[in-house]
DRENKOL-345943 format. One line per 3 residues: number of its first residue (from 1); for each residue y, x, z of N, C-alpha, C, CB. Coordinates in pm, 1 decimal, always signed. Glycine has a CB too. Example, Ala and Ser with C-alpha at 12.3 -4.5 7.8 and 13.67 -1.06 7.14 Angstrom:
residues 2
1> -569.0:+1319.0:+780.0:-450.0:+1230.0:+780.0:-330.0:+1320.0:+780.0:-447.3:+1130.8:+904.6; -225.0:+1285.0:+708.0:-106.0:+1367.0:+714.0:+3.0:+1290.0:+787.0:-59.8:+1408.4:+572.5
END
This chain:
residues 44
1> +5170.4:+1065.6:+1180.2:+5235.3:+979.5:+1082.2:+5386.3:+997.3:+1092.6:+5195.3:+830.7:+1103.4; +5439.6:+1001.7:+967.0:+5598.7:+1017.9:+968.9:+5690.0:+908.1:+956.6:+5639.8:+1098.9:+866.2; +5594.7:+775.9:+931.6:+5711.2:+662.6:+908.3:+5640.6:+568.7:+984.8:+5752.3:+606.7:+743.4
4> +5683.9:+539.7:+1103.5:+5616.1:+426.9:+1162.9:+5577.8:+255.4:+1131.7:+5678.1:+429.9:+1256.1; +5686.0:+283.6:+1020.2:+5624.1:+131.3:+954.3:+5492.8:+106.2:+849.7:+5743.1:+71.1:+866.0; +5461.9:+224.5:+852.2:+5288.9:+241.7:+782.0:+5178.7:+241.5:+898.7:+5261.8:+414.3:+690.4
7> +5086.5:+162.7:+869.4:+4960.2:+163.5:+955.0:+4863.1:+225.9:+939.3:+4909.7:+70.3:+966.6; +4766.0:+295.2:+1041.1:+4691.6:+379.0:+981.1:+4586.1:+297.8:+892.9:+4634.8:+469.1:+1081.5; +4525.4:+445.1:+812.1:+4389.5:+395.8:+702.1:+4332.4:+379.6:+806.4:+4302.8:+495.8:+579.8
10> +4240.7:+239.1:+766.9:+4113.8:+256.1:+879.5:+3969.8:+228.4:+713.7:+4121.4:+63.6:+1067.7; +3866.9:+344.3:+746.4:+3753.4:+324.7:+660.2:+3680.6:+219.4:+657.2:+3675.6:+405.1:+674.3; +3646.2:+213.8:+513.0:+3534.2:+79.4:+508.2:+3416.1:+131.0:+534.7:+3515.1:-4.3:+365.0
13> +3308.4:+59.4:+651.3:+3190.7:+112.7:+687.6:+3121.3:+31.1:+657.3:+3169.3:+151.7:+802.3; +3027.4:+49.3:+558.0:+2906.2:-54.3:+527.8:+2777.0:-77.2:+657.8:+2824.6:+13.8:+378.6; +2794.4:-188.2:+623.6:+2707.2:-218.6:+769.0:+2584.7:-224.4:+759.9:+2730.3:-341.2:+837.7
16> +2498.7:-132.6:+841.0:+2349.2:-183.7:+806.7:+2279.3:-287.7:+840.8:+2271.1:-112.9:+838.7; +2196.5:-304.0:+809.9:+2115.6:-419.7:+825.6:+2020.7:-410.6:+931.6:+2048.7:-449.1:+708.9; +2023.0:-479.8:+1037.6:+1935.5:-490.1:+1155.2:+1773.3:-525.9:+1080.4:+2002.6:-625.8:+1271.0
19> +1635.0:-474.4:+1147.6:+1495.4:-447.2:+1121.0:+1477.9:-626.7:+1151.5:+1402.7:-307.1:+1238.2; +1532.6:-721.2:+1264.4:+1496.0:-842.2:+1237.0:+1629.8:-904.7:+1318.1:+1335.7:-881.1:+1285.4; +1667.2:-1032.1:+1282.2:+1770.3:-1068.8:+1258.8:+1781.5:-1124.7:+1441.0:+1776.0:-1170.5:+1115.8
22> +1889.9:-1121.4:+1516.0:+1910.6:-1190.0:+1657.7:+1840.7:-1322.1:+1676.4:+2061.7:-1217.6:+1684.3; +1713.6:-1275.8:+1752.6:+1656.9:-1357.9:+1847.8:+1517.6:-1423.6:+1743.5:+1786.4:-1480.9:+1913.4; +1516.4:-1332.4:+1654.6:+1426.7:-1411.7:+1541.0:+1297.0:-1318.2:+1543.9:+1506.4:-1420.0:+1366.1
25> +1223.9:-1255.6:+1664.3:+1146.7:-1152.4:+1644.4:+978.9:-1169.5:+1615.4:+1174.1:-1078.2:+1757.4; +905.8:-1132.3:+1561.7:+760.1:-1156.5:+1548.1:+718.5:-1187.9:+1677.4:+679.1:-1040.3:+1491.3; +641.5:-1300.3:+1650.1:+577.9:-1343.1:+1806.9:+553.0:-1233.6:+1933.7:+423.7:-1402.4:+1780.7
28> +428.5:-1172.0:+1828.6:+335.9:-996.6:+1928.6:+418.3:-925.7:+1945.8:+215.0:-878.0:+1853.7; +574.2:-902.7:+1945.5:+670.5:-798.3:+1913.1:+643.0:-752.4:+2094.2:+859.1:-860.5:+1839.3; +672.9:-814.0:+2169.5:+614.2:-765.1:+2317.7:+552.3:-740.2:+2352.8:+602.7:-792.2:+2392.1
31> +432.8:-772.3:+2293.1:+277.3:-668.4:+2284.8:+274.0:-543.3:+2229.0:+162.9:-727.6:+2198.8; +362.2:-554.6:+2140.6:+339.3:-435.1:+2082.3:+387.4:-308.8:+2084.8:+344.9:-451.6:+1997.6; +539.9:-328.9:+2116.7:+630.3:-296.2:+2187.3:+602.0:-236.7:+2361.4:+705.7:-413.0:+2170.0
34> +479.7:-342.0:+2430.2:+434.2:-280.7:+2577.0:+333.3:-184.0:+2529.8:+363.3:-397.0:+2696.2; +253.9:-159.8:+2377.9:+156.1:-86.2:+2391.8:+195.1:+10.5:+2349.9:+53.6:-117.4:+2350.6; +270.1:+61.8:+2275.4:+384.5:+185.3:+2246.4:+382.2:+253.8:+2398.9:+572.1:+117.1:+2194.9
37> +457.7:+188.0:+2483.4:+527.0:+231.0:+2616.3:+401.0:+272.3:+2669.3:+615.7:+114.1:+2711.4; +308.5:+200.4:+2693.3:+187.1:+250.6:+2771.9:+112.5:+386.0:+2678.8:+69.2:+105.8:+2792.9; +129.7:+375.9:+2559.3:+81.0:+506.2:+2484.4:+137.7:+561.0:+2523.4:+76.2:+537.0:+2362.2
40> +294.3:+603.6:+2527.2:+371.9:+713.1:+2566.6:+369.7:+764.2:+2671.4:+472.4:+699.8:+2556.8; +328.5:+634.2:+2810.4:+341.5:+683.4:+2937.0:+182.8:+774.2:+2928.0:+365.3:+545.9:+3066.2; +83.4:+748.3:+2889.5:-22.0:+777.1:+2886.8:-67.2:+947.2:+2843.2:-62.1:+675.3:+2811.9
43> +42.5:+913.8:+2738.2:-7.7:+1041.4:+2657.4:+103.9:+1222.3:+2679.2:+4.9:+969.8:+2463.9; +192.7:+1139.9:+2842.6:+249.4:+1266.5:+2851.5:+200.5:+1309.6:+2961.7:+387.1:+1276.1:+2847.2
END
């Protein structure tokens, strides 16, 4: 920058949208979520 009394551009970033909102999750989400993990551990 050549004139220090200008600030830099900073971009507008559209924000995405979180899959479920903080602390608001489907009950089974830990069930379901442990049976993923155990598939994966399982299946390597």
């Amino acid at each position: 920058m050549n004139n220090n009394n200008q600030s830099p551009k900073l971009r507008t970033v559209t924000k995405s949208v979180s899959a479920f909102p903080l602390n608001d999750c489907p009950k089974d989400f830990p069930f379901l979520f442990g049976k993923e993990i155990v598939y994966l551990l399982a299946s390597k």
